[in-house]
N, C-alpha and C positions, 0 to 999 in steps of 0.2 A: 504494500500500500504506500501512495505517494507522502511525504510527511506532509504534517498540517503548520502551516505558517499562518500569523495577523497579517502577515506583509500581503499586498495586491502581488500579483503575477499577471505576465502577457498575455494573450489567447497562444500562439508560437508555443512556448512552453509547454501549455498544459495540453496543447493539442498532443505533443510530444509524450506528454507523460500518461495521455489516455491510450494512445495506439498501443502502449505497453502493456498497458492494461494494469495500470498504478492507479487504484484511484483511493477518493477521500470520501467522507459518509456525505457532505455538504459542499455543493459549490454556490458561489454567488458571481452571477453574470451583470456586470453594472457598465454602465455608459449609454452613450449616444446611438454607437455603431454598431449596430443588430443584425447586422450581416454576419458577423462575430459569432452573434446567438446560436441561430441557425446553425453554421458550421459545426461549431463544438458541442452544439445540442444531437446531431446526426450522428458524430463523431462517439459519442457516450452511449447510442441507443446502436448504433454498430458495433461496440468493443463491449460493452455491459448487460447486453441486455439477451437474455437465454432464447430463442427462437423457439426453442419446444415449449417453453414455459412463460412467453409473453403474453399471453390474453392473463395467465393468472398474475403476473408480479412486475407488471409495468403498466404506469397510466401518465398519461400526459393532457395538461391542463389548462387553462387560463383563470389569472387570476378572478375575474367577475366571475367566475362558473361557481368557486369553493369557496366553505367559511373556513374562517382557521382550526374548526372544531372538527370539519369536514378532511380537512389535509391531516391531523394528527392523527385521524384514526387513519387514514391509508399510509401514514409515514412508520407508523408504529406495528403494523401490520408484519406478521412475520411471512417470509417465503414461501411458496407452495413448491415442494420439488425441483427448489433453485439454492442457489448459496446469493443470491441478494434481490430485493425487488428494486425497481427505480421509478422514481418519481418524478416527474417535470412540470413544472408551473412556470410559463412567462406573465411577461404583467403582474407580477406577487403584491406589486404596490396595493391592487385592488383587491386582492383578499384581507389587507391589513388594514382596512380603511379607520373602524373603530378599534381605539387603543383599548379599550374596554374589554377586549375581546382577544386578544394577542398575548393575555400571559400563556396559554396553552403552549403557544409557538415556542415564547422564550426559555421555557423549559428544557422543549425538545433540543432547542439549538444549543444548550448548555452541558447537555447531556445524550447526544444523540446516538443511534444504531448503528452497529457496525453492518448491518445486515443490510442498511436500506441505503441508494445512495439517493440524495436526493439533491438536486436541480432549480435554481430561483435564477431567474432573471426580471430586472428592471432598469431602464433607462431614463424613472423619474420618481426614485428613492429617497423619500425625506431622512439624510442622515440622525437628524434629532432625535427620533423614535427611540423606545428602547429597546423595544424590538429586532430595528436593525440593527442597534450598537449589539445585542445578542447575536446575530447574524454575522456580523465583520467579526468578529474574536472568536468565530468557530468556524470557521467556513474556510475556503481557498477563494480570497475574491478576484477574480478576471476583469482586469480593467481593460474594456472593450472600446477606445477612445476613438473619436475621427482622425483620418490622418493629416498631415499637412498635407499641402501642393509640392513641398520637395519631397515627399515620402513614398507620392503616388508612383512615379514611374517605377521606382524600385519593384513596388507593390504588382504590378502590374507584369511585371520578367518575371517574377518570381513566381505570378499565377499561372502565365503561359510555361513555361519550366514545367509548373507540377502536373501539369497538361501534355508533356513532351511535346512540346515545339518552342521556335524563340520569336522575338519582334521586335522589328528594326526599330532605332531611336526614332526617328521618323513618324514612323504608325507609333509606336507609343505619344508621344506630344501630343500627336492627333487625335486619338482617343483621349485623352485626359482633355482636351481642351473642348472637343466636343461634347464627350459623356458625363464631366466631371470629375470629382470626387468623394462620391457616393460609392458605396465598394459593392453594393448588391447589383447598380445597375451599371457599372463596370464589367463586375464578372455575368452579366447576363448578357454583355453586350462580345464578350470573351467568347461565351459558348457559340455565340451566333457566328465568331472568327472561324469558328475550329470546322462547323459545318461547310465553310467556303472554301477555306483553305486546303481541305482534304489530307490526300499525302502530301503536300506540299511541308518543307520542314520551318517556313519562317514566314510568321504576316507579315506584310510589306503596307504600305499606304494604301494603297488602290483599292486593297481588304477591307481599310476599314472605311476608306471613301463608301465602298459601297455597302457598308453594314450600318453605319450611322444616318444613312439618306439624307444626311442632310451637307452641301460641300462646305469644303474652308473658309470661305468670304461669308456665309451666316450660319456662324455659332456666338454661341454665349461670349465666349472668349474671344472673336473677332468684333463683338459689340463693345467690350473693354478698350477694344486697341481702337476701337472709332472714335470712342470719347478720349481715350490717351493721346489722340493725334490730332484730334477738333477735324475730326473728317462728320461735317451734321449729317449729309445728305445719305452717305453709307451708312450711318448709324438709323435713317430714318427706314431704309431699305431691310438693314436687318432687324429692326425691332418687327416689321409688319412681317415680314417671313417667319418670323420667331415664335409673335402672336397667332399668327395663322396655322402654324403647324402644332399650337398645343401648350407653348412656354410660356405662364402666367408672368404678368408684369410684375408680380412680386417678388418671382424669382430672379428674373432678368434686374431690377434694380439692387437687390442681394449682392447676385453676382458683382456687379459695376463698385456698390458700396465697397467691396471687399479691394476690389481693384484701385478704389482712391485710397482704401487705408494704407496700403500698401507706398502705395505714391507716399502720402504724408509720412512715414515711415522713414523711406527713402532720404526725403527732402532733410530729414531733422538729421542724419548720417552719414552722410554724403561727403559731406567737411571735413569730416574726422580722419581721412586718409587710410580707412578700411580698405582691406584688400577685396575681391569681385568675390571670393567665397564666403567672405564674412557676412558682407550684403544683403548677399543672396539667403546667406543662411539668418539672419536678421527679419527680412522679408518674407521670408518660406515660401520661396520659387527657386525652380531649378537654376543653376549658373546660367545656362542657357541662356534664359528669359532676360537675365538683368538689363542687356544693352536695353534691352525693349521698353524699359523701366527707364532708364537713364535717359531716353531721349523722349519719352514722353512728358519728364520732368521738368524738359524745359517748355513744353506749354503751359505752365499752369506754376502761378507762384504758389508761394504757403498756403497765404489767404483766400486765394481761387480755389483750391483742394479744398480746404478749412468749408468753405462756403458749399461747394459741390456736395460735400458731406451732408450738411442741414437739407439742401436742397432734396437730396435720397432720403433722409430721413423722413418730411413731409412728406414726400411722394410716395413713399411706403403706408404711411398712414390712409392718403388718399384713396389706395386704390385696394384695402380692405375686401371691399363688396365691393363694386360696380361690375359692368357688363364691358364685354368685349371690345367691343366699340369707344367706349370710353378708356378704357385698358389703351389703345393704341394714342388716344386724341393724349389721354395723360404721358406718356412715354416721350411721343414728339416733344409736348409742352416741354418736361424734364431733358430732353438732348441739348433743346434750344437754349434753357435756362444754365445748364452748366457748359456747353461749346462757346455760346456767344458771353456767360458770362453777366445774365439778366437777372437772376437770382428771380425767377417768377413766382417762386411758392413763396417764397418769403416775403416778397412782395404784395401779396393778392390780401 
């Protein structure tokens, strides 16, 4: 059995220490990136889980389905012609809704089965509870984080690798800039490579051109570099293509948001005679990327950036609810007001 640590552990690790088939009575899966979940929840119900003896001593759950009264008695349940049962509950936040109700839990997590293993995932876990402080000091917790923008390509060779095949720098860039950095729709976007590519041993561009349907002049991240370059007209082009094909304005100003911070970032560093990795890694973009950054830098002073920022902020609030149509009339508004520099939301 894997030893039991307080400390968090990677998903990498523990994936590692599951194939072994090492495990601990308690895992706790926490963060944002629930791609993670999935994985290592697949990974525990393929190495743990007895195939002759699964209808009797595995159940898997959501938390709004169970009370805590309800989980104690399956957690405490002994094996039927297995040496362990397993239990999976995502969403556990909602099963713990009333603290009133959760001594049962903090028991178990203080003193739990070696027979049972069980499984908690949540990506919006009030640490205060006493419950989950019960939860972290017995458990192995899996910090399931988002990755950076310098993280992703790694991520990405490393996903086509355990795929056997590879992908040229090229097609990587182009996938992350199209698809993001989202790791589910990534690797969903991966599986779609593998079906094209056949025997072929390496995606190349063209792969993913045509997997993403959508080309290089409108993506998310060529609408960054419209507004990093004060190009209005191509920024107007790919916002309506953008909108059209499905990419809410609230994503689209996200994105952009992310893309001034970074500028501001930039700008405040730039001076200090840092070297292009430091920067980069400051920024959390690929070395790559920098030039791209450095020369958009010079469109736009401090206070321009500073201002484009409030500018996104409103515009985010704005476009909450509205409908489609207004989704694109508000976007233009928003190119004009940070390219030309009119500051319109703030203004109105």
């Amino acid at each position: 059995m894997a030893k039991r640590s307080e400390h968090s552990v990677k998903p990498d690790s523990i994936l590692e220490e599951i194939s072994k088939k090492r495990f601990v009575p308690i895992y706790f899966l926490s963060g944002e990136e629930d791609w993670y979940f999935d994985l290592i929840i697949d990974e525990i119900i393929n190495n743990a889980v007895d195939k002759n003896t699964r209808s009797f001593n595995f159940d898997f759950l959501y938390g709004s389905d169970i009370t805590p009264e309800n989980l104690f008695s399956l957690i405490t349940s002994y094996p039927m012609m297995a040496t362990r049962r397993v239990v999976i509950v995502k969403e556990f936040e909602k099963t713990i809704k009333s603290e009133t109700k959760n001594e049962i839990l903090e028991g178990y997590f203080n003193h739990p089965l070696e027979s049972t293993l069980l499984v908690l995932s949540s990506n919006k876990v009030d640490g205060r509870k006493k419950i989950i402080q019960a939860l972290k000091n017995n458990s192995v917790i899996v910090e399931c984080n988002l990755l950076y923008d310098n993280e992703i390509p790694a991520w990405i060779r490393s996903r086509v690798k355990q795929k056997g095949k590879t992908i040229s720098e090229d097609a990587t860039r182009l996938l992350q800039a199209n698809v993001g950095n989202k790791l589910r729709e990534l690797d969903n976007a991966i599986e779609k490579l593998l079906l094209i590519v056949l025997d072929l041993p390496q995606i190349e561009m063209k792969h993913v051109e045509s997997v993403i349907g959508v080309t290089r002049e409108f993506s998310p991240h060529e609408l960054t570099n419209a507004y990093g370059e004060k190009q209005l007209s191509r920024a107007f082009s790919i916002t309506n293509f953008l909108i059209n094909q499905g990419t809410s304005a609230v994503e689209l100003i996200a994105t952009t948001a992310i893309h001034f911070q970074k500028l501001l970032k930039l700008s405040s560093l730039i001076s200090d005679g840092k070297s292009k990795d430091d920067l980069a890694r400051a920024i959390r973009v690929h070395p790559y990327f920098l030039n791209q950054y450095q020369s958009q830098l010079k469109n736009y002073t401090q206070r321009e950036i500073e201002n484009a920022l409030v500018e996104l902020a409103l515009a985010d609030e704005k476009t909450k609810s509205i409908s489609i149509a207004d989704e694109k009339r508000t976007m233009i508004f928003l190119a004009t007001s940070i390219i030309r520099g009119t500051n319109n939301f703030v203004n109105q």
